[in-house]
C-alpha positions in Angstrom: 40.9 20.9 9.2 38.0 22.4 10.8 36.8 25.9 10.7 36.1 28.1 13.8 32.5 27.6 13.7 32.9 24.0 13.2 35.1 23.7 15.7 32.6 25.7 17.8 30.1 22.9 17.1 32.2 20.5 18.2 33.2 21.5 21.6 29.7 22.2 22.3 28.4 18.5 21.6 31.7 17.0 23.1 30.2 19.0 26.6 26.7 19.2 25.8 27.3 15.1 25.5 29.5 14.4 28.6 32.0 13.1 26.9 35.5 12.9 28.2 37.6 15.3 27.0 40.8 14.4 25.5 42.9 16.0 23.3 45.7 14.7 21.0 48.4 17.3 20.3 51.5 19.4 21.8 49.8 21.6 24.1 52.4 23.5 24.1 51.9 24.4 20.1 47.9 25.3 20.4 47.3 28.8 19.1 45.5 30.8 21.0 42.1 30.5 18.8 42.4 26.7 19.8 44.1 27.3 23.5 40.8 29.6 24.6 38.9 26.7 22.7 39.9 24.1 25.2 39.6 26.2 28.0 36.7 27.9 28.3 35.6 27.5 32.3 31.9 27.6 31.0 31.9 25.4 28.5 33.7 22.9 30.5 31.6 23.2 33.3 28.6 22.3 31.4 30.8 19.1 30.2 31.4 18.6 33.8 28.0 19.3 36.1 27.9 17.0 38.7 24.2 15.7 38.0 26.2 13.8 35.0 23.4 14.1 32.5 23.3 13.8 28.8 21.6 16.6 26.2 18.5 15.2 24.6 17.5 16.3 20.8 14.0 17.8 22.0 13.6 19.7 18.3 14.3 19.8 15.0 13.8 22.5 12.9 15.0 22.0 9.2 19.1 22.0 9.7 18.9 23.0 13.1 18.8 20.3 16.1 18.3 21.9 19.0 19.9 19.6 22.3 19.3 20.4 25.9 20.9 19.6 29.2 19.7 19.3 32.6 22.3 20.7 34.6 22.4 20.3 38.9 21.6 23.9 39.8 18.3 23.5 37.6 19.5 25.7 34.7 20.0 24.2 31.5 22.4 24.1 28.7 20.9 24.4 25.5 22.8 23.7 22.2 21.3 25.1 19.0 23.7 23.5 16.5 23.4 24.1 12.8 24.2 20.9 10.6 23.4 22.7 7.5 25.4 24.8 4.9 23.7 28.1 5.3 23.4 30.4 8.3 19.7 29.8 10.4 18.7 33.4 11.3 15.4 32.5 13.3 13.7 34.0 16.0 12.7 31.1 18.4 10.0 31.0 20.9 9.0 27.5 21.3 10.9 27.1 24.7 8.5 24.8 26.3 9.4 22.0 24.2 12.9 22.5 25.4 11.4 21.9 29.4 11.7 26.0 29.5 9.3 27.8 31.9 8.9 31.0 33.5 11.6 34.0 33.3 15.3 33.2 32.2 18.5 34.9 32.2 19.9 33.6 28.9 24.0 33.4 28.5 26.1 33.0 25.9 28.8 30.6 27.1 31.2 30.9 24.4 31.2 34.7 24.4 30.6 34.2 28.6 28.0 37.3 28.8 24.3 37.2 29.4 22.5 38.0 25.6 18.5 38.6 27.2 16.2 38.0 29.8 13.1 36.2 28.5 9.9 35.4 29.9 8.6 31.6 28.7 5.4 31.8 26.3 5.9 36.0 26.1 9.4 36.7 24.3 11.0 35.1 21.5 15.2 35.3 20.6 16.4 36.5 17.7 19.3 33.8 16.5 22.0 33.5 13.8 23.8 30.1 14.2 25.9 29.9 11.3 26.6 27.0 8.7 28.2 23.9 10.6 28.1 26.4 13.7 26.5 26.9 16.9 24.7 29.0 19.8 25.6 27.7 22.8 23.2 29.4 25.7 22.6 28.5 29.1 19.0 29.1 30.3 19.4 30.3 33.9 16.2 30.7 36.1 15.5 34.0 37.4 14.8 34.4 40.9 
């Protein structure tokens, strides 16, 4: 059985992937951890934007692989999944190899609240993704 985090993780790729998303139990039967798992509008946009693109690995630091999606209104998803066993606390700042530029509204889909506002090459962001877990932010241009 997987853990919260690691069930986290996987939601994230499933979407972050496009993958179709299927699931193989009484519906009726989910708990609510699981139900608001499976339903999570922002999430499941990002598994459904119409451009129909796949995340990319752009980095790899240690444990953490860091996966990016191009997503049609020109924001992008980025997935900063943790495949080790220890908690990455890391303040990140090396957005342009993710395709990042200029000022971004960053959100927390998951937790569906805006974290920071950034400016590319000026501000870092402080992260804990923990052990088989993962951040799941989308990088919205400010206008």
């Amino acid at each position: 059985m997987l853990k919260p985090d690691e069930q986290y993780l996987h939601i994230s790729l499933w979407s972050l992937f496009s993958a179709p998303l299927l699931i193989g139990c009484d519906m009726e039967k989910l708990d609510n951890f699981t139900y608001n798992l499976l339903t999570n509008d922002e999430v499941i946009d990002v598994n459904q934007d119409p451009l129909g693109k796949q995340a990319s690995c752009l980095q790899i630091v240690g444990e953490l692989c860091i996966y990016v999606k191009e997503l049609e209104d020109g924001s992008r998803a980025v997935g900063f999944c943790n495949f080790g066993l220890e908690p990455v606390d890391i303040k990140y700042k090396d957005f342009e190899k993710l395709g990042l530029t200029g000022t971004k509204t960053v959100r927390d889909l998951w937790r569906q609240k805006n974290v920071s506002t950034i400016a590319i090459g000026k501000n870092s962001l402080s992260m804990k993704i923990p052990a088989h877990g993962v951040l799941l932010y989308k990088f919205i241009p400010v206008k």
